[in-house]
N, C-alpha and C positions, 0 to 999 in steps of 0.2 A: 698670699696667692688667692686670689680671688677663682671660683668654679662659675664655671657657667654652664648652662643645658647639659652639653655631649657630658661632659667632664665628671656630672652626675649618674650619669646614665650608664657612661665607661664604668664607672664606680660599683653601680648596680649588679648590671654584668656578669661583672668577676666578681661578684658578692658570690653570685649563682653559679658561679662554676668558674673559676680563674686558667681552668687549661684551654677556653675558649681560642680559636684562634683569632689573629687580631684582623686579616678578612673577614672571618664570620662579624666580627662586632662592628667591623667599618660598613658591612651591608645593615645591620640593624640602624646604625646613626647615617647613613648615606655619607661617612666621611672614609678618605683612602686608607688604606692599611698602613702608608708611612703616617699619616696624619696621627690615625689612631697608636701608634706606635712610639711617637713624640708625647701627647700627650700622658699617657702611661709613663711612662721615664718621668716627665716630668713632676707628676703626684707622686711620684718615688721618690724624688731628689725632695720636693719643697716638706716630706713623710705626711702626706695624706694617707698614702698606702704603705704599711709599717711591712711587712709581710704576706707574701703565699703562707698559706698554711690549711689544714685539715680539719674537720669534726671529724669527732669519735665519737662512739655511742662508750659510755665509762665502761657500763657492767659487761662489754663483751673484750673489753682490753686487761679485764681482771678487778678494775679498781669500782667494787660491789656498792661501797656507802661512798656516799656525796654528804658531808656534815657540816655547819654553817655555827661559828662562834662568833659571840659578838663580846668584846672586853671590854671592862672600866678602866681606863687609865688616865692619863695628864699630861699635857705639852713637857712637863719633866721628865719623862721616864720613855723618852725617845729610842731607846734601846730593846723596848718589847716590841714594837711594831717591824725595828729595825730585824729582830729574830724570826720575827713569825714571818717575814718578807724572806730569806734565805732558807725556807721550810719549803722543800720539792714538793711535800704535800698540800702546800698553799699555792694556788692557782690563782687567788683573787683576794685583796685585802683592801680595805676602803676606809678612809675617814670619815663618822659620822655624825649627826647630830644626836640628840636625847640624852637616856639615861648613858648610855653606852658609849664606848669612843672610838672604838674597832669593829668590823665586821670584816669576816675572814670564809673563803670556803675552801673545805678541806676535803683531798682527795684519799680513800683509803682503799688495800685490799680487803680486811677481811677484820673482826673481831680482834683479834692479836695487835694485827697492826695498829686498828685505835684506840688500842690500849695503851704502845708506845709513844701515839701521839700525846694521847691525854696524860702520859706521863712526865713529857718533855713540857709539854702547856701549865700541867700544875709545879713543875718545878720553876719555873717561868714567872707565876705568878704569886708565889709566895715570896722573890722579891719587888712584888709591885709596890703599892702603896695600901691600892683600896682591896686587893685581890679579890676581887669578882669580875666572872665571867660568868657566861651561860651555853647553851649546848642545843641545836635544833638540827633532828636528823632528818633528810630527805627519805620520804616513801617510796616515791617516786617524780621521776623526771621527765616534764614534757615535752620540754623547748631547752635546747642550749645554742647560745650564739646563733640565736634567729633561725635555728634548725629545728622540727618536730621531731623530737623521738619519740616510736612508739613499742616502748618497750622489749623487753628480748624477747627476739624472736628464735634465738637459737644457738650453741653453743661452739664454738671453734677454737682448736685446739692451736696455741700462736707458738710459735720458737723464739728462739735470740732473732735471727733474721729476721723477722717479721715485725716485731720489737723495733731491732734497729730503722727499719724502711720509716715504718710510722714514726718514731725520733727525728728521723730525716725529715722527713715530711713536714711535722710538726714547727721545727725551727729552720726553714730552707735558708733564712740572709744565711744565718752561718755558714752554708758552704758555696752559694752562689749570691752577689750583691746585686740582686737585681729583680724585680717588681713579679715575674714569672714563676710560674711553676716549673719543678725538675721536672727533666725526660726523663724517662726507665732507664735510657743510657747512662745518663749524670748520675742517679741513682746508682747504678750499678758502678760505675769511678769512683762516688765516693767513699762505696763499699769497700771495694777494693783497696783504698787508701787505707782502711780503717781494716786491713788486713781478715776483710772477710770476700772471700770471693763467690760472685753469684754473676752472671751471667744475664743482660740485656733480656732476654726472653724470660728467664726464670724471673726477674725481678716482676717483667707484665704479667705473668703469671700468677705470684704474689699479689700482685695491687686487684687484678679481676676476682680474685678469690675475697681479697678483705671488703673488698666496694661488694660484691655479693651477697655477702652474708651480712653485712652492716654494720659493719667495724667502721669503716670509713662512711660518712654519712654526706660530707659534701667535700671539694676541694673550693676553698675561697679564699680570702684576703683581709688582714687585721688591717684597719683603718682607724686612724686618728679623729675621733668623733665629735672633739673641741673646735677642728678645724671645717669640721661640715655645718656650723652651730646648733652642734645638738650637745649644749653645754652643762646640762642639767643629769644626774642619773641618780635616781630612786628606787626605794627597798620597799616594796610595797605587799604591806600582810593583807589578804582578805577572806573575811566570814562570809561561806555559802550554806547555803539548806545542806547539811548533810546528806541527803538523800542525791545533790546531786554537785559532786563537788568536781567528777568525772567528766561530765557531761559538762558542767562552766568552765572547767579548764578546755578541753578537747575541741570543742564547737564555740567558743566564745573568747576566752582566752589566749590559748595560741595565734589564731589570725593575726591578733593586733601588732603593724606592727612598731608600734612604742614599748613593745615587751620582747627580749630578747633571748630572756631567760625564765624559766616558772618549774615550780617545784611541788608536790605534795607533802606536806610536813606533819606533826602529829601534834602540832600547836592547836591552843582554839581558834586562831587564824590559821585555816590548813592551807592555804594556798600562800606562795611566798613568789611574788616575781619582781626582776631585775627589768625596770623600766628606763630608756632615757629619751628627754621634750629638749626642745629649744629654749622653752622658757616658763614662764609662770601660767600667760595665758596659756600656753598648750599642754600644761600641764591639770588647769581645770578643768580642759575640753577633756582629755583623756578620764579622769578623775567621772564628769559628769558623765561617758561613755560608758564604765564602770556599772553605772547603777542603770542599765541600760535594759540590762537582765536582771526581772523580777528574785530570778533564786541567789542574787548576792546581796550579803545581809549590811555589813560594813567592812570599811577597811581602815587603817591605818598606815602613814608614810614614814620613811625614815630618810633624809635627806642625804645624801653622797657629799661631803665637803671636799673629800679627797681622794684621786685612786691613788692610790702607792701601788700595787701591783695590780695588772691583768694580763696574764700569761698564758699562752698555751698548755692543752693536761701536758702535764707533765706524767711519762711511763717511770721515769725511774724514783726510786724511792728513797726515803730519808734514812 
């Protein structure tokens, strides 16, 4: 399938907000609402647009540490990647270049829990070959999925239902095939299916309360990124003046957007973001951009050979 103009732009859009209606977008592109409404279907069908789906800000859905491992292994031992890919706690796992062969980020509640992960990981790797791995916890979070978080701002207490809404949420194909986001209606049907009954209003009720407080941080759309040719995605460490590692992430780093993800880490590279280019040249330009701002000192890349996973957080646990 080839995209042209609208088709980008459609794209965009529902980046920023997928419950747009498709009048509103047909006045943005000056094309009709069937119009606009064909071509949606159609980035559905050819999977440019993989899903509706959510941000969540983690630490206000429970899950406190975000922690990023990177494994030693070998095209032989197909079966660790293969594990660490059915791990609910793994949200993202990548084939890389370097010393390393996996890079993985792992979702967790609380000290316990990454006790049990690193449990399951060391039992894991003690039948690998070379068994080593390594361990880099997130400080802090500043960008996920193109979205700024800015940290918590405050505490909400969530139920089973509220859980369930945002699971919904989260994975929509599964219970509607189709490019859009759920009504509060569907929502509440597929509750109901799922033999919890909540009621059309109580569910809007729910969703104004999590979009408030900042549980929900955007409604958007997972997109096939090989197919827009942004085929390229990098792991990129960078050294800043400690004095202002805050301020290069916040005012400097989040903007870009070739960076979709950025993290604070406790590495000597405290900054870690998840970058994706079209290509090599654009990958310089970004790279020469980088050194744009005096207080960053250097970085280092680590090349993306392969996603094997990128999934929605996943609420429920291992």
């Amino acid at each position: 399938m080839t995209l042209d103009h609208h088709d980008l732009l459609i794209l965009e859009t529902l980046q920023k907000d997928c419950r747009i209606s498709l009048t509103n977008v047909g006045k943005v592109l000056g094309l009709s609402r069937f119009m606009v409404k064909e071509r949606i279907e159609e980035l559905f069908r050819d999977q440019v647009i993989l899903q509706p789906t959510i941000v969540l800000n983690p630490s206000l859905v429970g899950l406190e540490r975000t922690v990023f491992f990177e494994f030693k292994t070998n095209p032989h031992e197909p079966w660790l990647a293969e594990l660490l890919e059915k791990m609910k706690s793994c949200d993202m796992l990548d084939g890389i270049t370097g010393e390393y062969s996996l890079f993985g980020r792992f979702r967790m509640n609380d000290d316990k829990h990454f006790g049990l992960i690193l449990k399951r990981i060391d039992e894991a790797m003690s039948r690998s070959f070379f068994k080593k791995y390594r361990v880099m916890n997130a400080i802090r979070i500043f960008k996920e999925a193109g979205v700024p978080i800015n940290g918590r701002e405050t505490t909400l207490n969530l139920d089973n239902v509220d859980f369930k809404i945002l699971e919904i949420l989260l994975n929509q194909v599964e219970y509607v095939k189709s490019p859009r986001t759920l009504s509060t209606m569907e929502i509440s049907r597929v509750l109901c299916n799922l033999g919890i009954n909540v009621s059309q209003p109580a569910v809007f009720k729910r969703l104004a309360r999590l979009e408030k407080s900042g549980v929900i941080l955007r409604y958007t759309i997972m997109i096939n990124q090989a197919k827009l040719g942004v085929k390229t995605k990098l792991i990129v460490r960078i050294k800043a003046n400690p004095n202002f590692y805050e301020a290069v992430a916040q005012n400097f780093l989040v903007p870009m957007n070739e960076i979709s993800d950025l993290y604070r880490t406790g590495e000597d590279y405290g900054l870690l973001a998840i970058a994706r280019v079209s290509d090599v040249s654009q990958y310089n330009s970004f790279l020469l951009r980088l050194y744009d701002s005096k207080d960053i000192i250097d970085t280092y890349t680590t090349l993306v050979l392969e996603e094997r996973k990128n999934s929605p957080l996943s609420l429920s646990r291992d």
